[in-house]
MDAnalysis code that builds the backbone (N, CA, C; Angstrom):
import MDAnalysis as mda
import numpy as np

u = mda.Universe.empty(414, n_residues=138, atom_resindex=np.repeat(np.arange(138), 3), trajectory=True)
u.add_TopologyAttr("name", ["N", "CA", "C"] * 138)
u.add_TopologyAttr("resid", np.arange(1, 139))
u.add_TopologyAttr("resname", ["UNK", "UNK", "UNK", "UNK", "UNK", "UNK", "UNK", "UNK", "UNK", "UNK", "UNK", "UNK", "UNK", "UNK", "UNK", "UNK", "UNK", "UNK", "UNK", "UNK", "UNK", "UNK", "UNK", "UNK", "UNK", "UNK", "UNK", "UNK", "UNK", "UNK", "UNK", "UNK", "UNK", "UNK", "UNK", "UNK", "UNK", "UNK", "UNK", "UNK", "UNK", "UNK", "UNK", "UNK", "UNK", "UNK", "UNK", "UNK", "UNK", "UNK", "UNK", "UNK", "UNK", "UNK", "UNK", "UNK", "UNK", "UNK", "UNK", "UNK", "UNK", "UNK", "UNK", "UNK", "UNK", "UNK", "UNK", "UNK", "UNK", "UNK", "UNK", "UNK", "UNK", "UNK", "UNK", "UNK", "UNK", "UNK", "UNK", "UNK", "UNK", "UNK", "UNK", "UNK", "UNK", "UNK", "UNK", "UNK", "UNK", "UNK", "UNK", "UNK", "UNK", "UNK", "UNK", "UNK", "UNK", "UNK", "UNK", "UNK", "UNK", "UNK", "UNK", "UNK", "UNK", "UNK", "UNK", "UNK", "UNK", "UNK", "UNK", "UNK", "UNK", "UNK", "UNK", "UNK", "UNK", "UNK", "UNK", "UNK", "UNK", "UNK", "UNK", "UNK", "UNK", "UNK", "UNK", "UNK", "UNK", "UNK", "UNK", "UNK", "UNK", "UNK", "UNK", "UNK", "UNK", "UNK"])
u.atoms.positions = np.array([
    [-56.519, 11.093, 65.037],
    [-55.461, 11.121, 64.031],
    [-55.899, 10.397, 62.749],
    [-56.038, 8.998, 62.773],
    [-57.141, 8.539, 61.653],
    [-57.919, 8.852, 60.948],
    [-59.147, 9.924, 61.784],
    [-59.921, 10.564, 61.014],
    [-59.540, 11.600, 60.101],
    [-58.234, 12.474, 60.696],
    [-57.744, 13.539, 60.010],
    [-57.308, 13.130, 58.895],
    [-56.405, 11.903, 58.765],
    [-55.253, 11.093, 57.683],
    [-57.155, 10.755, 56.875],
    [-58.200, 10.172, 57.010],
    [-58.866, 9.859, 56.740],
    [-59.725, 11.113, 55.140],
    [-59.581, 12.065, 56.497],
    [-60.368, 13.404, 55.631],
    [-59.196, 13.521, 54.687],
    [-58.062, 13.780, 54.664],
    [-57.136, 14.217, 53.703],
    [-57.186, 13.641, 52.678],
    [-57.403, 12.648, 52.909],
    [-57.262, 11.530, 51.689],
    [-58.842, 11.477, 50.742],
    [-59.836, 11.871, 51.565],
    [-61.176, 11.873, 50.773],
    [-61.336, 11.998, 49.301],
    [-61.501, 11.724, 48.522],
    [-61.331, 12.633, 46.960],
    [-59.956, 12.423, 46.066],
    [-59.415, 11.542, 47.287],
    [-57.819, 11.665, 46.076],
    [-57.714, 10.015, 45.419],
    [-56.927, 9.835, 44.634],
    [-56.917, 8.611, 43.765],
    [-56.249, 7.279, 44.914],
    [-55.130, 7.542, 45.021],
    [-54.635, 6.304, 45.943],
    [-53.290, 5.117, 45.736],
    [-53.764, 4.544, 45.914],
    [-52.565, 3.270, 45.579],
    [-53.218, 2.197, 44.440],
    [-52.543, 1.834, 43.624],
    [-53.459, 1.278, 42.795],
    [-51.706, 0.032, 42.026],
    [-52.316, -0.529, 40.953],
    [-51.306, -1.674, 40.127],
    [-49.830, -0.741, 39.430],
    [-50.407, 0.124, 39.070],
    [-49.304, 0.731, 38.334],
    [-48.757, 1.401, 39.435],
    [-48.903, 1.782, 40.572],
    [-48.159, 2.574, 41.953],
    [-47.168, 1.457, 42.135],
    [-47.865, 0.680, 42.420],
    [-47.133, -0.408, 43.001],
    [-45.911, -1.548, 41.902],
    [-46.136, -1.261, 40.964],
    [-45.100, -1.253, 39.803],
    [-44.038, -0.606, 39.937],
    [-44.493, 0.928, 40.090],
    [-43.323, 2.059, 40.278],
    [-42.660, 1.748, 41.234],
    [-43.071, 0.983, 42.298],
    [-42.255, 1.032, 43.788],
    [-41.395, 0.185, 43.864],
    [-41.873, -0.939, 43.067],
    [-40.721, -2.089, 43.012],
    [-39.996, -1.724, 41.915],
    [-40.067, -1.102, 40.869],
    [-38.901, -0.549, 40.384],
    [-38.163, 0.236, 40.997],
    [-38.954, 1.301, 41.883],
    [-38.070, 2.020, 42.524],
    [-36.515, 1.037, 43.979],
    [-37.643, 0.310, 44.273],
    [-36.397, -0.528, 45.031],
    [-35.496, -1.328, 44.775],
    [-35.790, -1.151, 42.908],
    [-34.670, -2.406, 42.314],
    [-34.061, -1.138, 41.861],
    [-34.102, 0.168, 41.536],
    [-33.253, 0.882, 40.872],
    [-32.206, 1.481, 42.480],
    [-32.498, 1.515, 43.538],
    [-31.777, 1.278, 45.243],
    [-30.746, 0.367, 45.410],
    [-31.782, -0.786, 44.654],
    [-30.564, -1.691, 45.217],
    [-29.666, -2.338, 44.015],
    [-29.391, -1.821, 42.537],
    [-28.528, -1.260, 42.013],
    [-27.916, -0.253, 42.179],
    [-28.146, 0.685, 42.717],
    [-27.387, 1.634, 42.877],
    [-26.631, 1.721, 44.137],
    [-26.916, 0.982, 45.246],
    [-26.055, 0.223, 46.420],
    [-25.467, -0.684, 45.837],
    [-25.250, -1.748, 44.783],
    [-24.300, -2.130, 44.276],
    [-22.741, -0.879, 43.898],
    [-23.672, -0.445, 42.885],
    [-22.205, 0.230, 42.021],
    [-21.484, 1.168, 43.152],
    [-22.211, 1.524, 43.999],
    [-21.477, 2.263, 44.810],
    [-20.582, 1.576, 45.882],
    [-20.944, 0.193, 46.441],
    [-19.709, -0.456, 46.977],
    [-18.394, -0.949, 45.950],
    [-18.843, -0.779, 44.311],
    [-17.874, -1.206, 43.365],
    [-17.305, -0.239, 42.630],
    [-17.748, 1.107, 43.421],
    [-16.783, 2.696, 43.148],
    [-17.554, 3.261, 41.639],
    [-18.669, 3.098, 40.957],
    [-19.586, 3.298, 40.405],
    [-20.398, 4.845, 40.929],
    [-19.673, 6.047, 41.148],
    [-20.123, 7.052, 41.307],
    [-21.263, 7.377, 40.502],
    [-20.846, 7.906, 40.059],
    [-22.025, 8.512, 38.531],
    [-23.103, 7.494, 38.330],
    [-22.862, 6.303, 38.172],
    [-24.016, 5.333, 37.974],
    [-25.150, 5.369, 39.548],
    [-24.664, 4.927, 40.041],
    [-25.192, 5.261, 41.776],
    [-25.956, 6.794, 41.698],
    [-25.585, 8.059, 41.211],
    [-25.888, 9.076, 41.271],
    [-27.440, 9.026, 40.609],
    [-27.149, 8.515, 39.306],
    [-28.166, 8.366, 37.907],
    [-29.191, 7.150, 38.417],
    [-28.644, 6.624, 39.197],
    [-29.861, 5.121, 39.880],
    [-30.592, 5.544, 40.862],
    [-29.789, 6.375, 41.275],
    [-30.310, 6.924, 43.184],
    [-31.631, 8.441, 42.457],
    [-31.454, 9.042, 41.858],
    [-32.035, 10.216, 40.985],
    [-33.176, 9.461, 40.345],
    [-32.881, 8.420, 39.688],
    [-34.206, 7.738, 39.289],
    [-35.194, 7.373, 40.024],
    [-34.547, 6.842, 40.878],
    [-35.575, 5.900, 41.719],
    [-36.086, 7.404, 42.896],
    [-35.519, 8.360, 43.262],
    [-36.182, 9.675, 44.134],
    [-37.174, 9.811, 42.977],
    [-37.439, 9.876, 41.815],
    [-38.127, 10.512, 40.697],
    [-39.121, 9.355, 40.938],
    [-39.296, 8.697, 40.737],
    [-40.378, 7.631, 40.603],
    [-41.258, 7.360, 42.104],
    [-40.394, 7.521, 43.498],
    [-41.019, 7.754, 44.492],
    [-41.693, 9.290, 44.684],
    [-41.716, 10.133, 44.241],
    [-42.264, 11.339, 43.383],
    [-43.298, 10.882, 42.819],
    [-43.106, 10.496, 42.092],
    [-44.218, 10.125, 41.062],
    [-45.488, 9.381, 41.580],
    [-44.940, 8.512, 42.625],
    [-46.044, 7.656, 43.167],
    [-46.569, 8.241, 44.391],
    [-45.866, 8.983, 44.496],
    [-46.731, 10.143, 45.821],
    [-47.817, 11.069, 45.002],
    [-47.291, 11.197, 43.971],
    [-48.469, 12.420, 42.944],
    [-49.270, 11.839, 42.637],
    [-48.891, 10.640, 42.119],
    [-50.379, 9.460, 41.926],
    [-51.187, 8.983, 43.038],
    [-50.820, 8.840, 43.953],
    [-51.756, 8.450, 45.287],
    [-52.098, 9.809, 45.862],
    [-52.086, 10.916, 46.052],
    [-52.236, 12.228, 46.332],
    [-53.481, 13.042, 45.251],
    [-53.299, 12.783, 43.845],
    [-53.162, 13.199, 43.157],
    [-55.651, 12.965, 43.452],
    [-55.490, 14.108, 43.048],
    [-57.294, 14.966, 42.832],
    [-58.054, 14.169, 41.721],
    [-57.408, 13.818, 40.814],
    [-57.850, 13.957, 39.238],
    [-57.784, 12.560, 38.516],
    [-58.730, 11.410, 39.774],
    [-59.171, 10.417, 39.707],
    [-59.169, 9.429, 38.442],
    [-59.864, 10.329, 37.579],
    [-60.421, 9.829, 35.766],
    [-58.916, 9.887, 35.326],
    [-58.139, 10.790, 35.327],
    [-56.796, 10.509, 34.724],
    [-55.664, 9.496, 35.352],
    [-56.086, 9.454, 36.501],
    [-55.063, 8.065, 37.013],
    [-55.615, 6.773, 36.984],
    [-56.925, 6.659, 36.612],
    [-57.675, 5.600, 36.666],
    [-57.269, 5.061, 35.044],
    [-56.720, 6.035, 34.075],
    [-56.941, 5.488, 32.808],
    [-55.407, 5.358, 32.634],
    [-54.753, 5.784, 33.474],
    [-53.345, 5.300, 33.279],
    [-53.217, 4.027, 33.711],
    [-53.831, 3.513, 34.717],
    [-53.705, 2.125, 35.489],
    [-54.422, 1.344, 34.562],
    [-55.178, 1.821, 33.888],
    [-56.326, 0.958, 33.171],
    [-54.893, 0.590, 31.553],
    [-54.018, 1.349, 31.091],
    [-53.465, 1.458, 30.279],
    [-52.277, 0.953, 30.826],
    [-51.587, 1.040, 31.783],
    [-50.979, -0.248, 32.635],
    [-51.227, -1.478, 32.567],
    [-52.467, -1.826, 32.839],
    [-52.978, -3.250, 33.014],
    [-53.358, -3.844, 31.712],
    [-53.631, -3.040, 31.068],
    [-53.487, -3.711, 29.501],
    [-52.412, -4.032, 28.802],
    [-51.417, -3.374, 29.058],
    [-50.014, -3.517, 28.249],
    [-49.432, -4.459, 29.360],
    [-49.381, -4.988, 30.731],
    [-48.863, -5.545, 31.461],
    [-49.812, -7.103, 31.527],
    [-51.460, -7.009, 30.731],
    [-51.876, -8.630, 30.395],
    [-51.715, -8.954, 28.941],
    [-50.943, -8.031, 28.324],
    [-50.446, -8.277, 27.202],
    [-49.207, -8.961, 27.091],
    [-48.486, -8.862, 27.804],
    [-46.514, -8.991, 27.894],
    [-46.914, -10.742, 28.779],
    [-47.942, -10.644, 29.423],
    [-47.727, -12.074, 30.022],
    [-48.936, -13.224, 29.415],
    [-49.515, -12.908, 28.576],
    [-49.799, -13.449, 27.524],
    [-49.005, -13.644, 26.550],
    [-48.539, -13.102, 25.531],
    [-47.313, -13.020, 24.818],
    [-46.059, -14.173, 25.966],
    [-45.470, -13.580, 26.635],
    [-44.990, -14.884, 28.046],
    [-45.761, -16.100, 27.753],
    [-46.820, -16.036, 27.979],
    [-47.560, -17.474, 28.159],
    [-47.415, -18.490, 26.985],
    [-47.416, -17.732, 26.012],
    [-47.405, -18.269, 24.464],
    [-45.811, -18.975, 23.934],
    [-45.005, -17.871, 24.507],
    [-43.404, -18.419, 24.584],
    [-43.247, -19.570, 24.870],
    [-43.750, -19.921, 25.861],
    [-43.637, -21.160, 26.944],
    [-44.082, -22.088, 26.433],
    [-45.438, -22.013, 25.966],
    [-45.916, -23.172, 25.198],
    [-45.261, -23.636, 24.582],
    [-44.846, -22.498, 23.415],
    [-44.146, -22.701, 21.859],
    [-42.658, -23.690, 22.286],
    [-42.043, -23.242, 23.177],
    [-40.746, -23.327, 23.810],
    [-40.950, -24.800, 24.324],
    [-42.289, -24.961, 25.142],
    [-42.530, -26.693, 25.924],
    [-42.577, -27.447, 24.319],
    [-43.520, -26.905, 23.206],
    [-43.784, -28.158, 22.263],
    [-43.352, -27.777, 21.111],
    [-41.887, -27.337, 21.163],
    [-40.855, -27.361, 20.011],
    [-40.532, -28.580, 19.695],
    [-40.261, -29.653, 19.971],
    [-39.969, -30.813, 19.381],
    [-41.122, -31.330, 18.879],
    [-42.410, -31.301, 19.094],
    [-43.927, -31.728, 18.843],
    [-44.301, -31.306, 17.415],
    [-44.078, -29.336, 17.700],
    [-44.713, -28.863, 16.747],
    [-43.849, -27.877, 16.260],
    [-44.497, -27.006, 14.903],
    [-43.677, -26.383, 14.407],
    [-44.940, -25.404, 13.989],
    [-44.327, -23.818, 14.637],
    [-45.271, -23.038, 14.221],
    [-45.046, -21.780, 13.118],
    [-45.982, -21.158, 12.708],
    [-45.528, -20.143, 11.016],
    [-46.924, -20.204, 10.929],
    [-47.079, -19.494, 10.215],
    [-47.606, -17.958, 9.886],
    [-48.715, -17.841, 8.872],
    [-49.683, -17.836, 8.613],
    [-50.159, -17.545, 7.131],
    [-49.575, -16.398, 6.625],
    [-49.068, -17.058, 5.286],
    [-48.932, -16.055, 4.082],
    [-49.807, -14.378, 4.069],
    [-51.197, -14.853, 3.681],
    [-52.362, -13.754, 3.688],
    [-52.681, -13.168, 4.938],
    [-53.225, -13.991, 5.913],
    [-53.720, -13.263, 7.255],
    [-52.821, -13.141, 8.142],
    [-51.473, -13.604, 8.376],
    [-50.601, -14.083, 9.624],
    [-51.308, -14.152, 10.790],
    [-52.241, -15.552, 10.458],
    [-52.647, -16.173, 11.466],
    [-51.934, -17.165, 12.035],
    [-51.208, -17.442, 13.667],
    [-50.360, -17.761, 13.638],
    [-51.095, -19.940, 13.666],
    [-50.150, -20.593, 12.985],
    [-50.455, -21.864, 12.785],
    [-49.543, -22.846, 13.710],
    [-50.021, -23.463, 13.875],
    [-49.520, -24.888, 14.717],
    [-49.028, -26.355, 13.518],
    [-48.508, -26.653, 13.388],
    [-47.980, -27.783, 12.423],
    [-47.714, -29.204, 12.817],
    [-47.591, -30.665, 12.742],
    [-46.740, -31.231, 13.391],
    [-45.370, -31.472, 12.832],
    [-44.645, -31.678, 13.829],
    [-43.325, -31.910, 12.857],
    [-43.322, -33.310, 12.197],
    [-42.186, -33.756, 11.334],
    [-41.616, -34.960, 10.360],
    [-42.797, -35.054, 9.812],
    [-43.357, -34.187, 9.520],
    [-44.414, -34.707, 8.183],
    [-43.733, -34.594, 7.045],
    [-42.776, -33.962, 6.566],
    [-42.363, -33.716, 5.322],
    [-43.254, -32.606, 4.791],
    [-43.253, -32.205, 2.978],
    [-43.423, -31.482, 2.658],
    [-45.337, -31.400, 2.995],
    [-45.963, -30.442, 3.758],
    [-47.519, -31.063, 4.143],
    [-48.335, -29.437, 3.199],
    [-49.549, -29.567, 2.867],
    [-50.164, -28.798, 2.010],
    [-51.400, -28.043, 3.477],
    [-51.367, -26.791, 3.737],
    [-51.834, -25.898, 4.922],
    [-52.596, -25.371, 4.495],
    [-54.247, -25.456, 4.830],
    [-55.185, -24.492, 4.904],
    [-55.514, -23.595, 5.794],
    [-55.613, -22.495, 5.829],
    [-55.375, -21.561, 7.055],
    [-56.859, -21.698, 7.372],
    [-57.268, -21.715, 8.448],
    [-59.283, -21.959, 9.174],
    [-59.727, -20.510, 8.831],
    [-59.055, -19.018, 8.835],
    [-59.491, -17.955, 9.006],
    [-60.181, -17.428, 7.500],
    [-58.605, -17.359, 6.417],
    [-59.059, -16.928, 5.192],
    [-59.159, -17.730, 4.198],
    [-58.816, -19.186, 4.633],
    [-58.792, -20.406, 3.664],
    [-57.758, -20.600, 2.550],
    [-56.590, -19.775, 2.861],
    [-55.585, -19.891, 2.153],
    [-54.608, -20.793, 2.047],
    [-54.558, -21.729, 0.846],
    [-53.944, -22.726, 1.379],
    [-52.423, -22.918, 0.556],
    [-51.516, -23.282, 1.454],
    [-49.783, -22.853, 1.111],
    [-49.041, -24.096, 1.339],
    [-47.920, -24.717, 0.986],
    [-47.392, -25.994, 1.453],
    [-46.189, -25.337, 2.417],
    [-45.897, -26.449, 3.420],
    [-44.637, -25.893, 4.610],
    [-43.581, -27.081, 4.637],
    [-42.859, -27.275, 4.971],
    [-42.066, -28.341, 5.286],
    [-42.136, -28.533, 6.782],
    [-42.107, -29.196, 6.977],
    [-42.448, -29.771, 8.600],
    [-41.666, -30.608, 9.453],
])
């Protein structure tokens, strides 16, 4: 039986980051839609339950699916926009931990983003990139 499930599968793409994205969306769009439906939410339940069949679809065509180079560059285009969003995240956090510390903005010319300290008063800013230099209040 193994070997057969084995041969079938030879040549096809598989399970990969972005499959597994789809799936946990798919079980959060389930278990919204088992909400609205114990709270008489017909139509919504209908439109949640339809989504999430569509996306378990989807991730069967992608793990099934022959045409390797094209699912490989979707995952690859996944994983870039998904170490983008938690970078961007990462940066929040900082900014968010050393808001009372610092104060950050922008160059004028390059919008390179700058770090400041605060209660300096009015302070005179050279940007390191294009050497543009601007005063900030701080």
């Amino acid at each position: 039986m193994w070997d057969r499930l084995r041969r079938f599968m030879a040549g096809r793409y598989g399970y990969d980051h972005l499959s597994r994205m789809l799936n946990i969306v798919c079980l959060a769009c389930i278990l919204v839609a088992m909400i609205f439906r114990m709270f008489g939410g017909k139509y919504v339940y209908a439109v949640l339950y339809s989504a999430a069949l569509l996306l378990l679809v989807l991730v069967l065509y992608r793990a099934l699916s022959r045409n390797r180079t094209k699912r490989l560059a979707e995952n690859q285009k996944y994983l870039k926009f998904q170490n983008a969003f938690f970078t961007k995240l990462k940066q929040w956090k900082v900014k968010w931990k050393n808001r009372k510390i610092y104060k950050y903005c922008k160059c004028p010319s390059c919008r390179l983003p700058l770090r400041v300290p605060r209660g300096k008063g009015e302070i005179k800013i050279k940007c390191p990139r294009c050497s543009a230099e601007f005063n900030m209040r701080s």
